[in-house]
Biopython code that builds the backbone (N, CA, C, O; Angstrom):
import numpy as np
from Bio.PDB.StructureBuilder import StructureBuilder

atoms = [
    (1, "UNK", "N", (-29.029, -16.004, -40.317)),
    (1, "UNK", "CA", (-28.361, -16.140, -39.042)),
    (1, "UNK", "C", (-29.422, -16.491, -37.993)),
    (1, "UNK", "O", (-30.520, -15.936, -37.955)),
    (2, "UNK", "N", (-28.985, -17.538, -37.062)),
    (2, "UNK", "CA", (-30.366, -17.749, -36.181)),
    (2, "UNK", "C", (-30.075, -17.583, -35.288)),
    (2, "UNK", "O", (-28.853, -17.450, -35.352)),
    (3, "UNK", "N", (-30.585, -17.415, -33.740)),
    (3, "UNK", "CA", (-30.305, -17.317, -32.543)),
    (3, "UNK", "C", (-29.253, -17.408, -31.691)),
    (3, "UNK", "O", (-29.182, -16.698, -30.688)),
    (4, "UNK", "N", (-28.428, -18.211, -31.987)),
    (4, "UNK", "CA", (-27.226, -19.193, -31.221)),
    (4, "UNK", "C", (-26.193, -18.008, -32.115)),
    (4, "UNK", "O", (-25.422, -17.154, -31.676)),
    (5, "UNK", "N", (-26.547, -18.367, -33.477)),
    (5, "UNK", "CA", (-24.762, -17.536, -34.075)),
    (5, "UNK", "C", (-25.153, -16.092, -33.653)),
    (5, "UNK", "O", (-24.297, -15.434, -33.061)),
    (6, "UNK", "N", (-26.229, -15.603, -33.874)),
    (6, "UNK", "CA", (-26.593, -13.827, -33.066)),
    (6, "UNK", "C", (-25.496, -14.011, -31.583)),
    (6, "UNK", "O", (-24.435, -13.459, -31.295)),
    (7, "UNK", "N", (-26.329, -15.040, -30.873)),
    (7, "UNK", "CA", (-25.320, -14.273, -29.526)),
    (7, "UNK", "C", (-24.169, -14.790, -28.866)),
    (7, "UNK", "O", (-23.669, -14.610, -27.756)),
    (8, "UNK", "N", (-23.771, -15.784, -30.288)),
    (8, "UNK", "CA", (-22.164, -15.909, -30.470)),
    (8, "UNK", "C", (-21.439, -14.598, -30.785)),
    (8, "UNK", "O", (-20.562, -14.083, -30.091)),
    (9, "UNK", "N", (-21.844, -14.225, -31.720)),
    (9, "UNK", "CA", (-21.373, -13.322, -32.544)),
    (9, "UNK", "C", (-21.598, -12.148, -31.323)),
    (9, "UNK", "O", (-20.770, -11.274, -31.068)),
    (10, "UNK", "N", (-22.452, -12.265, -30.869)),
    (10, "UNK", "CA", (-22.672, -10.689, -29.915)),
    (10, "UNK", "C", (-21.929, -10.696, -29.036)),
    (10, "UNK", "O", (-21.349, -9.645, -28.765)),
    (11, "UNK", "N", (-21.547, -12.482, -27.883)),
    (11, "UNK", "CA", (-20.404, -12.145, -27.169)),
    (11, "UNK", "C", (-19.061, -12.052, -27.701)),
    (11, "UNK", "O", (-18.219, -11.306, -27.202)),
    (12, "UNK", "N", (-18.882, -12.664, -28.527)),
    (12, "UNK", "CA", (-17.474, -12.571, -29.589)),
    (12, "UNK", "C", (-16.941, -11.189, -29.536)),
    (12, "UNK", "O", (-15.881, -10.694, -29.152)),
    (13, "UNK", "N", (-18.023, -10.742, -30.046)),
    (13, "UNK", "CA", (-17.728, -8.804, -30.098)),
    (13, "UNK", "C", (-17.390, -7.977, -28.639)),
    (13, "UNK", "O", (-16.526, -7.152, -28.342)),
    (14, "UNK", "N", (-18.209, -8.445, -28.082)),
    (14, "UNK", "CA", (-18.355, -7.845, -26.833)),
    (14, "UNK", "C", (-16.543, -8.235, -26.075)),
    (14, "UNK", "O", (-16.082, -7.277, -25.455)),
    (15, "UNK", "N", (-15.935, -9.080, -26.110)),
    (15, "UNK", "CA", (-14.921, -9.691, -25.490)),
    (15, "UNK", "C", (-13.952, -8.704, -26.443)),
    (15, "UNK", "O", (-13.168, -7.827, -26.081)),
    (16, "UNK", "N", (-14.282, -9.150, -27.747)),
    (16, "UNK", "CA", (-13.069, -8.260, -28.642)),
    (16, "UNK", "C", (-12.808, -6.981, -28.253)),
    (16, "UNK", "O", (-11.683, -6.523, -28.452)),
    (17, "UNK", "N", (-14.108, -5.976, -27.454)),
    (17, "UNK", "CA", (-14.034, -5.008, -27.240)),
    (17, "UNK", "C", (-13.227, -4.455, -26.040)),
    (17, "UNK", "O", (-12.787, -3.317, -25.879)),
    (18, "UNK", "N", (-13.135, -5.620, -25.180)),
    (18, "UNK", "CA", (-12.940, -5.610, -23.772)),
    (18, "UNK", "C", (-11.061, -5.854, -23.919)),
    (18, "UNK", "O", (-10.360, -5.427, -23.002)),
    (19, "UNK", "N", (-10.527, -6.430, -24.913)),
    (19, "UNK", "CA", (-9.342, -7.319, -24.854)),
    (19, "UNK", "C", (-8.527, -6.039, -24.627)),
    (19, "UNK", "O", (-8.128, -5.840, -23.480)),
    (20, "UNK", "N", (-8.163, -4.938, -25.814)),
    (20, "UNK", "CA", (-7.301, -3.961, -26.361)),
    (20, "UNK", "C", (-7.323, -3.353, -24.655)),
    (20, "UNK", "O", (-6.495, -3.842, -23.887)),
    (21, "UNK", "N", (-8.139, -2.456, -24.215)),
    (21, "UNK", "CA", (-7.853, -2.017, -22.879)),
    (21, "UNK", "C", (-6.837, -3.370, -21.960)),
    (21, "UNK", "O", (-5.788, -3.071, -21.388)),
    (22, "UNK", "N", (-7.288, -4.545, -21.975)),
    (22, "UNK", "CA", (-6.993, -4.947, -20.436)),
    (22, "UNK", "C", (-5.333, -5.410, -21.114)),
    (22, "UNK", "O", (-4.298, -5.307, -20.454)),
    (23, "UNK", "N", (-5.393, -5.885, -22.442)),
    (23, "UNK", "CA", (-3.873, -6.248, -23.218)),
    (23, "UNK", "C", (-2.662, -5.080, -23.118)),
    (23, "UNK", "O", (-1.486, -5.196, -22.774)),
    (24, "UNK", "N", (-3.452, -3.876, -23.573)),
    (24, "UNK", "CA", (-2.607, -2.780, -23.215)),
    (24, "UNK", "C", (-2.048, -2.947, -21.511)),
    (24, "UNK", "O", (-1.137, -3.741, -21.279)),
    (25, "UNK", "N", (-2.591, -2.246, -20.533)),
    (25, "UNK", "CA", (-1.883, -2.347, -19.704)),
    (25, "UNK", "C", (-1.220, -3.638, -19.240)),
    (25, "UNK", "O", (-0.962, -3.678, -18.037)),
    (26, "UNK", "N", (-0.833, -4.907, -20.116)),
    (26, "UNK", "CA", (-0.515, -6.113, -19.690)),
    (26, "UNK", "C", (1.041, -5.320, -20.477)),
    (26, "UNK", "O", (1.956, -4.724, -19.910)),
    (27, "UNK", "N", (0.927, -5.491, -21.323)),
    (27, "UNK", "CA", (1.947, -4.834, -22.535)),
    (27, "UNK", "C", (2.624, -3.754, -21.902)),
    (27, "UNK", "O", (3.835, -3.974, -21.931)),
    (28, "UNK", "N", (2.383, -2.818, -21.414)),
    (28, "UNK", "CA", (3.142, -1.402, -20.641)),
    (28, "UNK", "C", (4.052, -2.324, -19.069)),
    (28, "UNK", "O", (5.265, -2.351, -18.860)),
    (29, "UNK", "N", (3.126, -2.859, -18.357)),
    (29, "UNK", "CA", (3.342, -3.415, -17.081)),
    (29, "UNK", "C", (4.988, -4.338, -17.449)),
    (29, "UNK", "O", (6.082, -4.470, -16.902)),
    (30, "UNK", "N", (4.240, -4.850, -18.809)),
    (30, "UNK", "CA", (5.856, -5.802, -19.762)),
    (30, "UNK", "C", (6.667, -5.432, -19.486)),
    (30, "UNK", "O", (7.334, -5.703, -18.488)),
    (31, "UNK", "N", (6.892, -4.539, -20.467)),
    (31, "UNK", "CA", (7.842, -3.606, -20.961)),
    (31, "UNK", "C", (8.562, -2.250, -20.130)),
    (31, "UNK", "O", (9.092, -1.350, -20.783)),
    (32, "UNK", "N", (8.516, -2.221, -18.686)),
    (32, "UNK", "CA", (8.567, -1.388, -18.342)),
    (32, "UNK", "C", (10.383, -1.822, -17.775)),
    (32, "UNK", "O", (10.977, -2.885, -17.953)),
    (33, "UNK", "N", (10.698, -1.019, -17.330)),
    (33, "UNK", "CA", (12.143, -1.035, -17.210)),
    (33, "UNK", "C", (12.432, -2.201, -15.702)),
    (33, "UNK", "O", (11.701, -1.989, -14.735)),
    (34, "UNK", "N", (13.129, -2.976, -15.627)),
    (34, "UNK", "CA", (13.306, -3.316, -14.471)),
    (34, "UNK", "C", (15.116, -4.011, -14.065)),
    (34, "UNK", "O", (15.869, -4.638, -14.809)),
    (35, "UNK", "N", (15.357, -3.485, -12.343)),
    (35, "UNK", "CA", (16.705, -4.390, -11.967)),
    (35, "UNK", "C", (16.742, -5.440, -11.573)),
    (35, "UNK", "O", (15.733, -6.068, -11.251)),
    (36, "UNK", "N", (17.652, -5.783, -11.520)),
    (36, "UNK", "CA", (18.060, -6.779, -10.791)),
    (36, "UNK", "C", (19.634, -6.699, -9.866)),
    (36, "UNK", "O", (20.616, -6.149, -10.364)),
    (37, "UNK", "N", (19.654, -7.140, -8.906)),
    (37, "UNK", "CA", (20.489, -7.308, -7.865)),
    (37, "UNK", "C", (20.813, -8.365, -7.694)),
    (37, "UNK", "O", (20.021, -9.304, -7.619)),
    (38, "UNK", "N", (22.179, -8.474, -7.581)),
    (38, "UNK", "CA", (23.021, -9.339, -7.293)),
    (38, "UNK", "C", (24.067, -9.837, -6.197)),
    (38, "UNK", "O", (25.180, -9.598, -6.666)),
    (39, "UNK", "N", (24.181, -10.379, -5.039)),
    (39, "UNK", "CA", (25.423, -10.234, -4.610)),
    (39, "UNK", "C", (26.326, -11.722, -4.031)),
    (39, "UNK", "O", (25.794, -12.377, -3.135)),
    (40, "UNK", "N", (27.471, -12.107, -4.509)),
    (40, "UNK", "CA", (27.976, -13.077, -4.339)),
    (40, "UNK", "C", (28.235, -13.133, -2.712)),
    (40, "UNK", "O", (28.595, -12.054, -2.241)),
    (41, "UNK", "N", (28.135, -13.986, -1.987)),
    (41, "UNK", "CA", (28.132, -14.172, -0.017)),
    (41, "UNK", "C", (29.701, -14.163, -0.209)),
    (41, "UNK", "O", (30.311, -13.169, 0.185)),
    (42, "UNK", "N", (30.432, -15.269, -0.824)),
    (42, "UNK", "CA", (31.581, -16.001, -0.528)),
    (42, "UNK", "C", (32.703, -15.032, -1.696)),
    (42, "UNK", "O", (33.861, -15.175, -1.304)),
    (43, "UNK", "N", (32.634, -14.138, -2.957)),
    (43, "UNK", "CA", (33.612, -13.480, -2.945)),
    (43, "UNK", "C", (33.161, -11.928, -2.895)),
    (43, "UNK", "O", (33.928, -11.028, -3.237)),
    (44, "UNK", "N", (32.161, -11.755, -2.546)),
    (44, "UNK", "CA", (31.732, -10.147, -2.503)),
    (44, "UNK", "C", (31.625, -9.109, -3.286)),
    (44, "UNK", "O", (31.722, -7.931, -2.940)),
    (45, "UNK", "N", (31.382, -9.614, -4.583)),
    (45, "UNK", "CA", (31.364, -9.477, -5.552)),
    (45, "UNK", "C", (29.735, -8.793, -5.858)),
    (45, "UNK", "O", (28.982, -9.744, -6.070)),
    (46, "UNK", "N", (28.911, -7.343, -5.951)),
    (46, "UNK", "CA", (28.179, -7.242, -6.670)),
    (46, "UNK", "C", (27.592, -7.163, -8.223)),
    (46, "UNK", "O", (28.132, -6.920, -9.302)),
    (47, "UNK", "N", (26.484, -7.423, -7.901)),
    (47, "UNK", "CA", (26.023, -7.086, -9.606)),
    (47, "UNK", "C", (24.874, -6.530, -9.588)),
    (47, "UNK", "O", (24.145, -6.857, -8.652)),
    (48, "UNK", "N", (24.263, -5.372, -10.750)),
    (48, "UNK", "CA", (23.473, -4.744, -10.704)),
    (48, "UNK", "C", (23.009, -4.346, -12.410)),
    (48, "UNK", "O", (23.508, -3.454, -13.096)),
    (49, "UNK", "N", (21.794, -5.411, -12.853)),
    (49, "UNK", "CA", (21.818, -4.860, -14.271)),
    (49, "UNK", "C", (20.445, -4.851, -14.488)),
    (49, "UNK", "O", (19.531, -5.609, -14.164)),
    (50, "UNK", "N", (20.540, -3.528, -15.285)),
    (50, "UNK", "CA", (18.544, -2.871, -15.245)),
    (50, "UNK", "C", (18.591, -4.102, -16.917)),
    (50, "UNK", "O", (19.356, -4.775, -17.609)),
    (51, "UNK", "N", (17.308, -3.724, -16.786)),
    (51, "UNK", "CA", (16.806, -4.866, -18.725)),
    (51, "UNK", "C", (15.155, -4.409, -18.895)),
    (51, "UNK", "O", (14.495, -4.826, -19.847)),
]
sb = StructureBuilder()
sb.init_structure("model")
sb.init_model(0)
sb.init_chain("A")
sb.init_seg("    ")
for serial, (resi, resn, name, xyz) in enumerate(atoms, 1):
    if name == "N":
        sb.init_residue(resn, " ", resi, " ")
    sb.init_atom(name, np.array(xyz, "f"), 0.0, 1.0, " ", f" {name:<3s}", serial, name[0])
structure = sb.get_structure()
């Protein structure tokens, strides 16, 4: 292994290490419950559905 693939390989790792933390809270932030609101002007009609 010579120089170049060492500190390929060293930032490679280094990033891999970094991903799982910042992916997780991307993944929770996802998935988290959210509404939505609705309301028709012209027959007055609401809507309201969580997802």
């Amino acid at each position: 292994m010579n120089r170049r693939d060492f500190l390929k390989f060293g930032l490679i790792t280094g990033i891999y290490g970094l991903v799982p933390k910042y992916f997780g809270s991307i993944v929770n932030s996802y998935f988290q419950e959210r509404t939505l609101y609705f309301y028709n002007t012209q027959t007055g009609e609401f809507l309201k559905e969580t997802f």
